[in-house]
LUMVO-542504 format. One line per 3 residues: number of its first residue (from 0); their letters; for each residue x, z, y of N, C-alpha, C. Coordinates in pm, 1 decimal, m for minus. Layout:
N
NUM = A = X,Z,Y,X,Z,Y,X,Z,Y | ...
//
This chain:
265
0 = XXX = m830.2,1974.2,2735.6,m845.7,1843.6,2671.4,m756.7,1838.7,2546.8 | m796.5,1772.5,2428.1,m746.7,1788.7,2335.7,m663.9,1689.3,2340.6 | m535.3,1672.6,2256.4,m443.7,1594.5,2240.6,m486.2,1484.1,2104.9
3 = XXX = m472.9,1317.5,2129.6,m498.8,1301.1,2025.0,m373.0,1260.0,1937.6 | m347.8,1326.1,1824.3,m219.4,1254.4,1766.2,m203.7,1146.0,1697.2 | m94.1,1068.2,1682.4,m80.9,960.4,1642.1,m96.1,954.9,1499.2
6 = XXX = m83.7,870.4,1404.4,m56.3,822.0,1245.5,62.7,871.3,1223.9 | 127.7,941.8,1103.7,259.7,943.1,1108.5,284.4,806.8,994.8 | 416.8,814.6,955.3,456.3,684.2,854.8,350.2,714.7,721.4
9 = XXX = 377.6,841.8,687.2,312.9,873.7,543.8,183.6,880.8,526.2 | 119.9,907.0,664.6,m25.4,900.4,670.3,m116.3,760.9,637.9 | m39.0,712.9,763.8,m51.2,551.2,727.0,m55.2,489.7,587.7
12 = XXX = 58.9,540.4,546.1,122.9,480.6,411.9,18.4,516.7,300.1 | m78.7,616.0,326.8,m161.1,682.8,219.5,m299.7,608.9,241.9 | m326.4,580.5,387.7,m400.7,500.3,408.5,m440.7,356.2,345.8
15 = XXX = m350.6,299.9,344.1,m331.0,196.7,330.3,m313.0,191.7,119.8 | m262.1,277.0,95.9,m262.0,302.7,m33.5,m453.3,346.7,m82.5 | m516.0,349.2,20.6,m661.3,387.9,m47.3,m725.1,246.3,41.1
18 = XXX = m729.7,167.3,89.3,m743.9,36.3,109.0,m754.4,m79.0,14.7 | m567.4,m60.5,m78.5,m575.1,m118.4,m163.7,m667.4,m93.7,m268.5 | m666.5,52.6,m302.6,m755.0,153.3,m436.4,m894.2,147.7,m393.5
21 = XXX = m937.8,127.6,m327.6,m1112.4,147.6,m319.1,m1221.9,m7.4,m305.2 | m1342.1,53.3,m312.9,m1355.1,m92.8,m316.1,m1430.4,m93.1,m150.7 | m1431.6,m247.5,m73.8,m1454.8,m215.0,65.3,m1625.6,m89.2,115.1
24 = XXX = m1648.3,m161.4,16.3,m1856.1,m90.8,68.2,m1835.9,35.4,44.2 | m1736.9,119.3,m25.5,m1744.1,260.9,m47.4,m1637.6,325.0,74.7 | m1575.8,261.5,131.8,m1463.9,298.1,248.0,m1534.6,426.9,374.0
27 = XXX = m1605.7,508.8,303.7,m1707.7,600.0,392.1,m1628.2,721.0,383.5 | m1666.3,815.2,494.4,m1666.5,960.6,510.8,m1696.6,1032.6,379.4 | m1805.1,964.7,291.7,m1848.7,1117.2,169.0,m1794.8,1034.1,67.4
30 = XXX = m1728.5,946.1,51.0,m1608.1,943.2,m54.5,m1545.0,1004.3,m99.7 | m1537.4,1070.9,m209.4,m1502.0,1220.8,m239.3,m1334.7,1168.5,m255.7 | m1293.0,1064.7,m308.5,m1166.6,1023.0,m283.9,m1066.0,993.8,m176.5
33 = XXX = m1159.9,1005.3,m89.4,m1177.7,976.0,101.9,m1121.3,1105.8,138.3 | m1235.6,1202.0,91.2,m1201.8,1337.7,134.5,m1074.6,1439.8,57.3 | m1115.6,1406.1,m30.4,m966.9,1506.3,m82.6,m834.6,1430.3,m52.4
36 = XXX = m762.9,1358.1,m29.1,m676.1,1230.5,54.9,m686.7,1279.6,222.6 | m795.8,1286.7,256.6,m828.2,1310.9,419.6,m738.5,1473.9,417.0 | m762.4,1541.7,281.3,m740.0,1698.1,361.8,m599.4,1685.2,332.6
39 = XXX = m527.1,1638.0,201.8,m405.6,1624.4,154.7,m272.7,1566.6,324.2 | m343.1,1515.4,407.4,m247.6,1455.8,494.1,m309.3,1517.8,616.2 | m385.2,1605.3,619.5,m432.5,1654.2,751.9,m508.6,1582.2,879.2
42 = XXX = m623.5,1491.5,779.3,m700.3,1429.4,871.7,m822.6,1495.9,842.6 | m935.1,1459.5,897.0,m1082.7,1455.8,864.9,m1089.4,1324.1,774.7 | m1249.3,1339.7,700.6,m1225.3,1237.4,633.9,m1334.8,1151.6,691.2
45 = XXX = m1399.8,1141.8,836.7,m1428.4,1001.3,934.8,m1321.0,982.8,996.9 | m1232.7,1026.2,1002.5,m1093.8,965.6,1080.6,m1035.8,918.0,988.6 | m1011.2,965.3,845.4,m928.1,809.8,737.3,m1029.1,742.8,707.2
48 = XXX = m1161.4,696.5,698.4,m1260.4,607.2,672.0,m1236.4,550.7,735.1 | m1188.9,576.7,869.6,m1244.3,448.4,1045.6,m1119.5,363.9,1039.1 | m1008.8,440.4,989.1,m872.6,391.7,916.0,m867.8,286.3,853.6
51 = XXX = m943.1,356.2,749.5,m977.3,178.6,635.7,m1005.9,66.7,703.1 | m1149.4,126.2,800.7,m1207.2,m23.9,845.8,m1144.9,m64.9,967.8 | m1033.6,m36.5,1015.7,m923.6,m41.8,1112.5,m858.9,m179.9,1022.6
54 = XXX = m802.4,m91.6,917.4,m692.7,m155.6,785.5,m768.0,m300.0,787.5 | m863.4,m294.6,738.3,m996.5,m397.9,685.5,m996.7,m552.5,772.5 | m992.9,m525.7,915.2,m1000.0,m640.3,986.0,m885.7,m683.8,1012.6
57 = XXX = m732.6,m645.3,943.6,m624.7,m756.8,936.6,m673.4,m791.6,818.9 | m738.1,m804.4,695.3,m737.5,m890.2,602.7,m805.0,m958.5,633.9 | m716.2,m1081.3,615.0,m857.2,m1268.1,632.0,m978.2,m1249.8,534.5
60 = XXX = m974.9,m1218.8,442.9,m1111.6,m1194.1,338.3,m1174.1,m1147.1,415.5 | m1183.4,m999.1,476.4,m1279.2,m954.1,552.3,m1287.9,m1027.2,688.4 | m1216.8,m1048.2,735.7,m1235.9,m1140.5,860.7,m1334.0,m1287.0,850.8
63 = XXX = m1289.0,m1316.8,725.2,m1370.6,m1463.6,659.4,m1522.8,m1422.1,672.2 | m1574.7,m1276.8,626.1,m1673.9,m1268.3,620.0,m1809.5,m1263.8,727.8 | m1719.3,m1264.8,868.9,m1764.5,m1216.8,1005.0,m1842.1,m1084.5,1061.2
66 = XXX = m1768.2,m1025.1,953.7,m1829.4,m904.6,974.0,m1796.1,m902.0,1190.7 | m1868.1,m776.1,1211.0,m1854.4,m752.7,1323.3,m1791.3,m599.6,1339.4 | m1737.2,m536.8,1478.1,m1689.8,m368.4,1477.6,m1568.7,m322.5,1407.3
69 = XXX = m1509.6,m435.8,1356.7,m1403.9,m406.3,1272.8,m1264.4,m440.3,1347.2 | m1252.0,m399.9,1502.2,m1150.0,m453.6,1531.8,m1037.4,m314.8,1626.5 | m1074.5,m190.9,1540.1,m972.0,m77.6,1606.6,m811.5,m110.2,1524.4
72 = XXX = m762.5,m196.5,1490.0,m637.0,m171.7,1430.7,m538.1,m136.0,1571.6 | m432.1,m53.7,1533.4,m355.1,m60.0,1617.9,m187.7,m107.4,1588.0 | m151.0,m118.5,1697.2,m0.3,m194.7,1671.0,64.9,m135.7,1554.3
75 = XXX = 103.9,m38.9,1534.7,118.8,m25.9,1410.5,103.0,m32.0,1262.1 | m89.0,m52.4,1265.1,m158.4,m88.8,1136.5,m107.3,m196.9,1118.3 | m94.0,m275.5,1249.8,m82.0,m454.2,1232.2,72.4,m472.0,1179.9
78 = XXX = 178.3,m364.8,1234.3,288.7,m343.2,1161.4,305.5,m343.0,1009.2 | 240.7,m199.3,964.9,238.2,m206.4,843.0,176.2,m295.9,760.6 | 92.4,m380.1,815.3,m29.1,m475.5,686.4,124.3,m571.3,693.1
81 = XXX = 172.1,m605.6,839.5,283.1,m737.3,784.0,411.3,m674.1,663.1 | 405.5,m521.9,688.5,540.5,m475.4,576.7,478.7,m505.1,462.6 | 348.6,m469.7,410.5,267.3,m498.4,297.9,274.9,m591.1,251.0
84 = XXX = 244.4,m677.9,348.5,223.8,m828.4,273.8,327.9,m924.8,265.9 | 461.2,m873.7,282.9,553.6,m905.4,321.6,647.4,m886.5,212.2 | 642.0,m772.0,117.4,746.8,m685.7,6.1,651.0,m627.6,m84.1
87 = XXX = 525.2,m645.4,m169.2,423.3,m552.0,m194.6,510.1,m497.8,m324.2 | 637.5,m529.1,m344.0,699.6,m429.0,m473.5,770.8,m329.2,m392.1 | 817.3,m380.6,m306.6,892.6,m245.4,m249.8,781.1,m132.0,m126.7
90 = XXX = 661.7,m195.4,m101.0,514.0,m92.2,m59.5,466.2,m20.0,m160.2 | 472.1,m79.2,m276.5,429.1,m16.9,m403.1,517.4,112.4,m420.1 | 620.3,74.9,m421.5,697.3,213.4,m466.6,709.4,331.5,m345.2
93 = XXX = 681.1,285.7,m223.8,682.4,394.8,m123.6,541.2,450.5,m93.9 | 412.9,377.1,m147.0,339.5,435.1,m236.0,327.1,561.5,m302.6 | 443.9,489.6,m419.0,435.0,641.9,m506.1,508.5,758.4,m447.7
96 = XXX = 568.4,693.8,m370.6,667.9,815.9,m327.2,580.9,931.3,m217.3 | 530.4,815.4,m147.2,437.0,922.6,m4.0,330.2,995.2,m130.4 | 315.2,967.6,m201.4,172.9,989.8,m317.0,271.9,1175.8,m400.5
99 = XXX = 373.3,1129.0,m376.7,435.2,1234.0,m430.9,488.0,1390.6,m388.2 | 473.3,1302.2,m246.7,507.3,1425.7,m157.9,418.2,1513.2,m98.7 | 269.2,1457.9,m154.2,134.5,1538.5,m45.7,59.0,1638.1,m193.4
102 = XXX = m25.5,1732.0,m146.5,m38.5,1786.0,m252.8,m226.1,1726.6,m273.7 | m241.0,1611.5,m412.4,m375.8,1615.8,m389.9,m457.7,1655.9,m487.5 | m598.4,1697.5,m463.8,m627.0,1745.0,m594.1,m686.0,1622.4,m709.5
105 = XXX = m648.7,1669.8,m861.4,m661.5,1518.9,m937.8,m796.2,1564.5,m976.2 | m873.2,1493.1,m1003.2,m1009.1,1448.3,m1027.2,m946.3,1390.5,m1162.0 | m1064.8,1389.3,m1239.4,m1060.5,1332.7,m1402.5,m1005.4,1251.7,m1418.5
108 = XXX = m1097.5,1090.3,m1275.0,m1098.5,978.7,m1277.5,m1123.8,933.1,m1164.5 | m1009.0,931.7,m1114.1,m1010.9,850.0,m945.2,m1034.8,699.7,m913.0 | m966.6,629.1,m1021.2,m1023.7,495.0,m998.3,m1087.4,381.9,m1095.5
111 = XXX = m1064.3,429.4,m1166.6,m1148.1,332.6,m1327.3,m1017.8,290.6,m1356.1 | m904.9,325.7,m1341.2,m790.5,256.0,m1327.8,m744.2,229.9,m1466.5 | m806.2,331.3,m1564.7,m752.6,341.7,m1726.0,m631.2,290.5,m1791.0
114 = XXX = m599.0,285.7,m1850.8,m435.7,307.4,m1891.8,m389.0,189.3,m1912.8 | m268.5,147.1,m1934.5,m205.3,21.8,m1960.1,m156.9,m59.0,m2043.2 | m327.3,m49.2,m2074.2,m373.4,m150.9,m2209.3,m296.8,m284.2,m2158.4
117 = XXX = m336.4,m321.6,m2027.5,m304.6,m454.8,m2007.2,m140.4,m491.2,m1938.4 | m54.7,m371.9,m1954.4,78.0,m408.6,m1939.7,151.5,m477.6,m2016.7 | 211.6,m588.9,m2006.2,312.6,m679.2,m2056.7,443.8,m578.7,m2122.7
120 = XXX = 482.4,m643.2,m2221.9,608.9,m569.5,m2268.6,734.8,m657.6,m2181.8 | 796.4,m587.3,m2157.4,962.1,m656.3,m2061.0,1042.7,m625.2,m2180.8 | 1082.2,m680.4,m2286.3,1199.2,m697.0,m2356.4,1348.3,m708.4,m2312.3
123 = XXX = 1443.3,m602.8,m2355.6,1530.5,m565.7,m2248.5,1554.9,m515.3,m2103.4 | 1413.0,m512.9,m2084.0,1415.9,m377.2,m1927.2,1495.0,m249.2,m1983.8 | 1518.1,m179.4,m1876.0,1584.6,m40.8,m1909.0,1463.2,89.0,m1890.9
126 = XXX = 1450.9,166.9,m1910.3,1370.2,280.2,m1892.8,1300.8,238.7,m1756.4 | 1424.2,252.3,m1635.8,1353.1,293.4,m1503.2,1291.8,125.6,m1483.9 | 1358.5,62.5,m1517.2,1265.1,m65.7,m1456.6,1138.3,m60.5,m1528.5
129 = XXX = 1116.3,m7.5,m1721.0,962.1,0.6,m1710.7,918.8,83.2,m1677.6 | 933.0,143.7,m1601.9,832.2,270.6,m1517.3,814.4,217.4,m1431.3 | 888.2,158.7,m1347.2,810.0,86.1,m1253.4,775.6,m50.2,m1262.7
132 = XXX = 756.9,m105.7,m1338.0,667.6,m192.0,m1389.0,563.1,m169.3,m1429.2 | 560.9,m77.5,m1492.0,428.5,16.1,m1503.1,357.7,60.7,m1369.7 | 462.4,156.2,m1280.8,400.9,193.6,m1155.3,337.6,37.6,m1093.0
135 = XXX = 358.0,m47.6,m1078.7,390.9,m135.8,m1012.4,245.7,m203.2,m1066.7 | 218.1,m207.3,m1202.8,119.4,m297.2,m1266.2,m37.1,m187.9,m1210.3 | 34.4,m61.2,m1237.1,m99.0,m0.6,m1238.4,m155.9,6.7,m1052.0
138 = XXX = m43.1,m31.0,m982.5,m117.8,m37.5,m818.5,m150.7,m200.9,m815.2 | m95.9,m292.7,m873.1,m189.5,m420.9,m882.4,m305.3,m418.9,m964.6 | m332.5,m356.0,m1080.4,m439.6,m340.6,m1132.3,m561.3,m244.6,m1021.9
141 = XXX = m527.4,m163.9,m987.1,m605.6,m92.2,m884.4,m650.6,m197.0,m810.3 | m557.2,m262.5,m739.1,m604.1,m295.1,m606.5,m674.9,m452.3,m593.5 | m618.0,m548.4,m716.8,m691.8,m649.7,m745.0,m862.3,m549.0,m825.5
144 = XXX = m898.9,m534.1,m904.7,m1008.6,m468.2,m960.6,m1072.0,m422.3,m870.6 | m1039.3,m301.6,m745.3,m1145.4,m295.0,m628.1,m1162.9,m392.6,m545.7 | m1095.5,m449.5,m549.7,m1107.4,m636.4,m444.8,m1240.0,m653.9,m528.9
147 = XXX = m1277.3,m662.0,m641.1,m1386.5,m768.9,m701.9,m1463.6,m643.4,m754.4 | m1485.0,m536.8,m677.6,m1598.4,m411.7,m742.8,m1635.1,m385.4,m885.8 | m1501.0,m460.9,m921.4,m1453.2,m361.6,m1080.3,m1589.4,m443.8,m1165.6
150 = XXX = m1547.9,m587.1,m1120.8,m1684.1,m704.8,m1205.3,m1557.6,m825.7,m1221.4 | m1579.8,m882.2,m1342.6,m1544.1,m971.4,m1379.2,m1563.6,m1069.9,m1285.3 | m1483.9,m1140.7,m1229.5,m1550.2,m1267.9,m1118.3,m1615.4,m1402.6,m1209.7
153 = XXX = m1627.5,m1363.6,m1322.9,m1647.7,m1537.0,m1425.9,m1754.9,m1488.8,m1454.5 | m1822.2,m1343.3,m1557.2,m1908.3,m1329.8,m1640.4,m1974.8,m1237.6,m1567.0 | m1947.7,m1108.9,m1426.1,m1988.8,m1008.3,m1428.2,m1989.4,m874.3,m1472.0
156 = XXX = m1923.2,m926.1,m1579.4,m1876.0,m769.9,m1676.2,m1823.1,m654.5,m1615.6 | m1910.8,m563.5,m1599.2,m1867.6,m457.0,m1513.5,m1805.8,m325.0,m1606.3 | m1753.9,m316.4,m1712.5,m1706.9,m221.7,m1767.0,m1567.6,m225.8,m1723.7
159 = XXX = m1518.2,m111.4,m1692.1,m1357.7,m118.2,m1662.2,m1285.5,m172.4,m1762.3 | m1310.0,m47.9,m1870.6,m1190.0,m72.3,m1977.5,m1198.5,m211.9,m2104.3 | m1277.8,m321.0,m2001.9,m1281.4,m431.6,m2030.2,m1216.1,m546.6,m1996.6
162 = XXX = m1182.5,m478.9,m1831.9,m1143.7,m559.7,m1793.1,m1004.3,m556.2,m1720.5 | m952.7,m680.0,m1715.1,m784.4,m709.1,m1668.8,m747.5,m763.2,m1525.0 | m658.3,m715.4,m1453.1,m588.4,m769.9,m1309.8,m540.9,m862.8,m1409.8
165 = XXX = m582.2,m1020.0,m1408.9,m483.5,m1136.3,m1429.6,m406.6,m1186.2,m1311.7 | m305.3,m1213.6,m1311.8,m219.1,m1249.8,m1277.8,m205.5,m1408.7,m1299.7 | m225.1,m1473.0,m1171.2,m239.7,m1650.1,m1160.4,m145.0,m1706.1,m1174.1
168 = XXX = m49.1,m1685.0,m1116.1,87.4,m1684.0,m1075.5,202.8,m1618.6,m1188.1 | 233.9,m1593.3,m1348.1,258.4,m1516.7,m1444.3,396.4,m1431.2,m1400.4 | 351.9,m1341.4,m1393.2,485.2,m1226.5,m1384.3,553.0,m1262.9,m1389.9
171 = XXX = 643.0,m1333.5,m1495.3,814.4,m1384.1,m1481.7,818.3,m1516.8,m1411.4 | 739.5,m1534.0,m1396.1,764.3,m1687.4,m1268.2,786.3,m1651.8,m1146.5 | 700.0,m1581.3,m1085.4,737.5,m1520.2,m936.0,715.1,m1398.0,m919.8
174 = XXX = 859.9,m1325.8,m864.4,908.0,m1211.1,m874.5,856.1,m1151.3,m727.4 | 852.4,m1226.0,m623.9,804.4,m1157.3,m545.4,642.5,m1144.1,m479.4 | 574.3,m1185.1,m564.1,442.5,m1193.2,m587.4,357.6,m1126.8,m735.7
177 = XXX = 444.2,m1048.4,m760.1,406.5,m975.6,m882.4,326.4,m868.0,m894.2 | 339.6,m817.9,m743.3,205.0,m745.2,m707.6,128.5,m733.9,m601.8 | 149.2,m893.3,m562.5,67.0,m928.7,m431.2,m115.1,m932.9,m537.7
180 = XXX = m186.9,m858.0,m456.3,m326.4,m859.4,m509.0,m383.5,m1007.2,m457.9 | m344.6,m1102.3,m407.4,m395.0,m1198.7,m365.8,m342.6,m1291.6,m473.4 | m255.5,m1266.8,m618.1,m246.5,m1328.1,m700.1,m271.6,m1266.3,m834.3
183 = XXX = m396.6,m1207.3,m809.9,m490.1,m1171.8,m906.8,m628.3,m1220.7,m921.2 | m662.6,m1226.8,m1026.4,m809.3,m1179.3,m1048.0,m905.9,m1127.5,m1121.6 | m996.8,m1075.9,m1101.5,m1062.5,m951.6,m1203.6,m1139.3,m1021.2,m1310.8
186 = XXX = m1057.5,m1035.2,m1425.1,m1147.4,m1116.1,m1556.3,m1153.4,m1023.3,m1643.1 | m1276.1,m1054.4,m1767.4,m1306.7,m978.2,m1856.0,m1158.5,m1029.4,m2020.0 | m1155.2,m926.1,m2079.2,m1079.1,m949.4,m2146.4,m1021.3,m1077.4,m2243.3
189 = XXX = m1206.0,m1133.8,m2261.1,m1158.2,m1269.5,m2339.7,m1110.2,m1360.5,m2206.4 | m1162.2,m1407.2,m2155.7,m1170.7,m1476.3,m2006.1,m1022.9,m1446.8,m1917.1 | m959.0,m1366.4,m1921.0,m784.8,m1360.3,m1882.7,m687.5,m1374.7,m1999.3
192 = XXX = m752.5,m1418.8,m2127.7,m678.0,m1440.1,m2219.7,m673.1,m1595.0,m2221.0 | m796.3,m1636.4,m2230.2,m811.4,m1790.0,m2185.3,m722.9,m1861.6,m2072.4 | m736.9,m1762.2,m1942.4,m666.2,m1798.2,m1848.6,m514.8,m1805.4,m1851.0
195 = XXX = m456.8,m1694.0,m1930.2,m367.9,m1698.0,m1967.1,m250.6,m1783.4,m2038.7 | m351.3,m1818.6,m2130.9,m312.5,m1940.3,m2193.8,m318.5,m2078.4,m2145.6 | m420.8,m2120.5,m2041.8,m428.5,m2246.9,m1979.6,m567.1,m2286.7,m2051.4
198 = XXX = m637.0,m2238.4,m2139.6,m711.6,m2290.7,m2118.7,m861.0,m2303.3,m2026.4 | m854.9,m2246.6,m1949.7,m947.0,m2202.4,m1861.3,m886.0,m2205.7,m1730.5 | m940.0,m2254.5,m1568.7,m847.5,m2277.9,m1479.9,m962.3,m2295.8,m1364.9
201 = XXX = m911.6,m2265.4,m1211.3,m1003.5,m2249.2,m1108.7,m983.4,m2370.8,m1037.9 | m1094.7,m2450.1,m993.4,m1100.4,m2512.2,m881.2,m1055.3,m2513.4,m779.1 | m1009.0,m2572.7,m697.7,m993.9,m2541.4,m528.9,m1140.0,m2526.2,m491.0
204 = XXX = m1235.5,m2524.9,m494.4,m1356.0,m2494.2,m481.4,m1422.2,m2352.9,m511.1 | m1331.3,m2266.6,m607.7,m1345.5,m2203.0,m692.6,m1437.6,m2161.8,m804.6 | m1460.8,m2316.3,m848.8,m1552.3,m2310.9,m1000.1,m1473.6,m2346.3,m1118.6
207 = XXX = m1516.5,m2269.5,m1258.0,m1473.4,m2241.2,m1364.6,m1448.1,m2394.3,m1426.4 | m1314.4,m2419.1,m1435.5,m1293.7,m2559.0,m1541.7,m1238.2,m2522.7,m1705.5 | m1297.4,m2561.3,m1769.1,m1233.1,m2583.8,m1941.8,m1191.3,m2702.6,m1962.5
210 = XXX = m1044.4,m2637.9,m2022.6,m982.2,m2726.6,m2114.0,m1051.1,m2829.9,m2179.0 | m1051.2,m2978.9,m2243.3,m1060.2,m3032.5,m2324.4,m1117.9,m2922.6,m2444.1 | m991.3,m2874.2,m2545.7,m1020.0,m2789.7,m2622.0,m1096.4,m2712.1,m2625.9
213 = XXX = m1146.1,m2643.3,m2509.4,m1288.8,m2541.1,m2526.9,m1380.4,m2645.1,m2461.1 | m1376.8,m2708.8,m2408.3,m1527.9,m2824.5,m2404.6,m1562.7,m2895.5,m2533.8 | m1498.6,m2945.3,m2608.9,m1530.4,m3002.4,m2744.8,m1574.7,m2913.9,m2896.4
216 = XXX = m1557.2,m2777.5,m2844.8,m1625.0,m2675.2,m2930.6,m1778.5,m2652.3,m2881.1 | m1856.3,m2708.0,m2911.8,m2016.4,m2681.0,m2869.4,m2116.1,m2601.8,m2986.9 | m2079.9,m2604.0,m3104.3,m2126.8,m2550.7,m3215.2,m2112.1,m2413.5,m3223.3
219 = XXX = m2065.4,m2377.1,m3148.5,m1995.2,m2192.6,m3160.2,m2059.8,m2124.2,m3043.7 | m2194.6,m2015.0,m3038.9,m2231.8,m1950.7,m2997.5,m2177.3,m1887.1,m2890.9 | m2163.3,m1833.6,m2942.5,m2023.6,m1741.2,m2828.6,m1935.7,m1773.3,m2748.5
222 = XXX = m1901.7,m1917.8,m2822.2,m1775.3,m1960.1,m2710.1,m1915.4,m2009.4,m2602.8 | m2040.0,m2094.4,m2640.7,m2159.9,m2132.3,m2511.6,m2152.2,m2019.0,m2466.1 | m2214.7,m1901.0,m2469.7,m2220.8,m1821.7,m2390.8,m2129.3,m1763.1,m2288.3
225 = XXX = m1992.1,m1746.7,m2364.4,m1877.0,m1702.9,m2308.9,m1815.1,m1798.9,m2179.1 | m1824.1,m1948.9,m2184.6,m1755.5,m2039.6,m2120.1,m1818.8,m2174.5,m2062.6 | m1878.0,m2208.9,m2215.4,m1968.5,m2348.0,m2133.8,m2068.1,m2272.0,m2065.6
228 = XXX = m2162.2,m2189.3,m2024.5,m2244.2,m2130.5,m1912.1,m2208.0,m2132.4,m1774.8 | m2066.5,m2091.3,m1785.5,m1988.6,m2091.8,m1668.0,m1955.0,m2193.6,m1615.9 | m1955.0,m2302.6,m1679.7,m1852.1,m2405.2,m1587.2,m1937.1,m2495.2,m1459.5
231 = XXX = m1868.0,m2510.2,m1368.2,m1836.9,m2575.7,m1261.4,m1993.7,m2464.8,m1190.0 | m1980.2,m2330.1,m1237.5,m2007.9,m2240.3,m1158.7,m1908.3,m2139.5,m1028.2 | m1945.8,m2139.5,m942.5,m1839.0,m2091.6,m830.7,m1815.6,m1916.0,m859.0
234 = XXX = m1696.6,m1881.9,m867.3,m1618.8,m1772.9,m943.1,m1711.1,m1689.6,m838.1 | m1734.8,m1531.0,m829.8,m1742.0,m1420.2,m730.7,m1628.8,m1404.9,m648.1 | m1602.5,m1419.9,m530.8,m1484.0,m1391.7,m497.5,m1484.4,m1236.0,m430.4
237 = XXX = m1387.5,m1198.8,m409.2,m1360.0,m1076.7,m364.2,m1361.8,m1028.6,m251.4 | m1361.7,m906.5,m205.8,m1402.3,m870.6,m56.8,m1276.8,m832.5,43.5 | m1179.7,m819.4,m40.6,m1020.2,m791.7,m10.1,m969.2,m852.9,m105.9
240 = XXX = m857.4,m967.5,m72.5,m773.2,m956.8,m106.7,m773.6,m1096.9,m173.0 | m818.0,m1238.4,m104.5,m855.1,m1332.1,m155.2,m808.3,m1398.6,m252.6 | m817.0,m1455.3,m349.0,m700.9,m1549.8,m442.7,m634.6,m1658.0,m357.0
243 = XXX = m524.2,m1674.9,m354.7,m420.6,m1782.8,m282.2,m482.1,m1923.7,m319.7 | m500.9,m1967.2,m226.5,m482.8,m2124.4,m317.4,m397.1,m2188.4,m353.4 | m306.8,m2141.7,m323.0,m150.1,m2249.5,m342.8,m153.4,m2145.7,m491.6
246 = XXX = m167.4,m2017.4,m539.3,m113.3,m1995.2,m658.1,m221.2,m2013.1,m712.6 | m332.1,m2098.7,m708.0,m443.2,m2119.3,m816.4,m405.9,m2251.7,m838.2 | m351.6,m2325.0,m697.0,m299.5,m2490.6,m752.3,m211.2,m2505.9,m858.8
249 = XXX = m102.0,m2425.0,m834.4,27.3,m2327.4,m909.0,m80.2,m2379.3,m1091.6 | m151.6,m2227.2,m1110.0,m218.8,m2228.3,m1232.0,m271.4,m2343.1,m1285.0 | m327.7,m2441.8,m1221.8,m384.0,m2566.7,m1251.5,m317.6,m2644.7,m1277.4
252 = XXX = m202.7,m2665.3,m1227.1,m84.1,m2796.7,m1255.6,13.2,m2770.1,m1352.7 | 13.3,m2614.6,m1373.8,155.8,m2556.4,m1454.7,99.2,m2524.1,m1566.3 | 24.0,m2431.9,m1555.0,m58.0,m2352.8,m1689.8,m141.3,m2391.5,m1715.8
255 = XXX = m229.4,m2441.4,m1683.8,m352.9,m2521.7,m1702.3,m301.0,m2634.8,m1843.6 | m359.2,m2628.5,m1957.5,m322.9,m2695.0,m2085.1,m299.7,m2884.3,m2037.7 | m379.7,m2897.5,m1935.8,m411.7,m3019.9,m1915.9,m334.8,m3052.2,m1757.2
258 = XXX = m269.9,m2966.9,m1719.1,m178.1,m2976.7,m1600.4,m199.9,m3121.5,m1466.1 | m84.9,m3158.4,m1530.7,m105.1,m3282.0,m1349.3,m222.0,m3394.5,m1395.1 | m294.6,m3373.8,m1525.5,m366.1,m3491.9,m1545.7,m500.0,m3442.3,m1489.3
261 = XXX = m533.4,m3299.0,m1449.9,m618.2,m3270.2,m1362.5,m619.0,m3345.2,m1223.6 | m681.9,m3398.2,m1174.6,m719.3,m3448.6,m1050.8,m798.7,m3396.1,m929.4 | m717.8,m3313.7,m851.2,m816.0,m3222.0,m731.1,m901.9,m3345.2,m674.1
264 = X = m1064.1,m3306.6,m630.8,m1127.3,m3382.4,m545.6,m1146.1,m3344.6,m412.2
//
């Protein structure tokens, strides 16, 4: 009889690092990202797939969805999802570290992840803090972007190097949510610039509201297409990794141009 062995820490840890990186519907055996990962830690690659969808049914998103069969986690998965969701800057970096110690083979383009166009400058960071700010941006960019299958949740825009992990919640406001993927979301470049600025802002419902200022522009093509189309249309939401509501209320009352004079219904 064969022995079956357990998860070790790093296995797990790699696991769970391709959870965040993938998007849920591709979480299969012939995932070629599946498989070269599967051989790198000495699994098969239907034993880290069954992993994922182990991983899969502690997230409420997927649970929200009712999926069914999704309920092998074991005491330990349920361990690690609470370390995860618990510190995701200090998961992030043990991340890179388990990522460092296995040997895997690199592929061109493992995740659409493309470079860090959309990193913030930290004025007065030191070297190592922007590297990992960097490390740090590029596993929230991963892992918010496969949450929403690498589509804009406003317009659809499915080109990567279009699109941005926004951040609801703005980086220097809350430090320990800076790379929680549940305070992201996958917008196209004009559309997280908007957001950015306040003028553009989500419902508790989750449909698209404009500012004053972009509602009173109606003469401009582009901005109709771009924004008035959208509104009080319900966003795509994601399959992992839901947007918070408390940090979309956050965005609406703080950043939102028009703040507490918004009125939730």
């Amino acid at each position: 009889m064969s022995t079956r062995l357990g998860w070790s820490r790093k296995q797990l840890i790699i696991a769970f690092k391709l959870y965040c990186d993938i998007p849920f519907g591709k979480m299969h055996s012939r995932n070629p990202q599946i498989i070269r990962y599967a051989r790198a830690i000495g699994r098969t690659p239907s034993a880290l797939a069954m992993k994922l969808t182990n991983i899969a049914s502690l997230d409420p998103a997927i649970r929200s969805t009712g999926r069914v069969g999704l309920t092998g986690a074991s005491q330990a998965d349920r361990e690690m999802w609470d370390e995860m969701t618990s510190d995701w800057s200090r998961f992030a970096k043990e991340i890179e570290q388990s990522e460092r110690a296995i040997a895997v083979d690199s592929p061109s383009n493992d995740s659409k992840e493309g470079s860090f166009d959309d990193v913030k400058s930290y004025t007065g960071e030191t070297r190592t803090a922007l590297i990992e700010a960097r490390l740090g941006q590029s596993f929230f960019r991963s892992a918010v972007l496969s949450s929403y299958d690498y589509k804009c949740c406003i317009s659809g825009i499915a080109i990567p190097e279009l699109l941005v992990a926004s951040h609801i919640v703005p980086w220097k406001t809350d430090i320990a949510n800076r790379l929680n993927p549940r305070n992201g979301l996958c917008l196209s470049s004009i559309h997280d610039r908007a957001f950015d600025l306040g003028l553009i802002t989500i419902s508790p419902d989750y449909r698209l509201i404009l500012s004053k200022r972009v509602r009173m522009i109606k003469s401009n093509s582009y901005l109709s297409h771009t924004f008035h189309d959208y509104v009080d249309k319900v966003i795509s939401l994601p399959e992992k990794f839901s947007p918070d509501p408390e940090f979309l209320k956050f965005h609406r009352e703080v950043i939102f141009v028009e703040g507490m004079r918004y009125h939730e219904h």
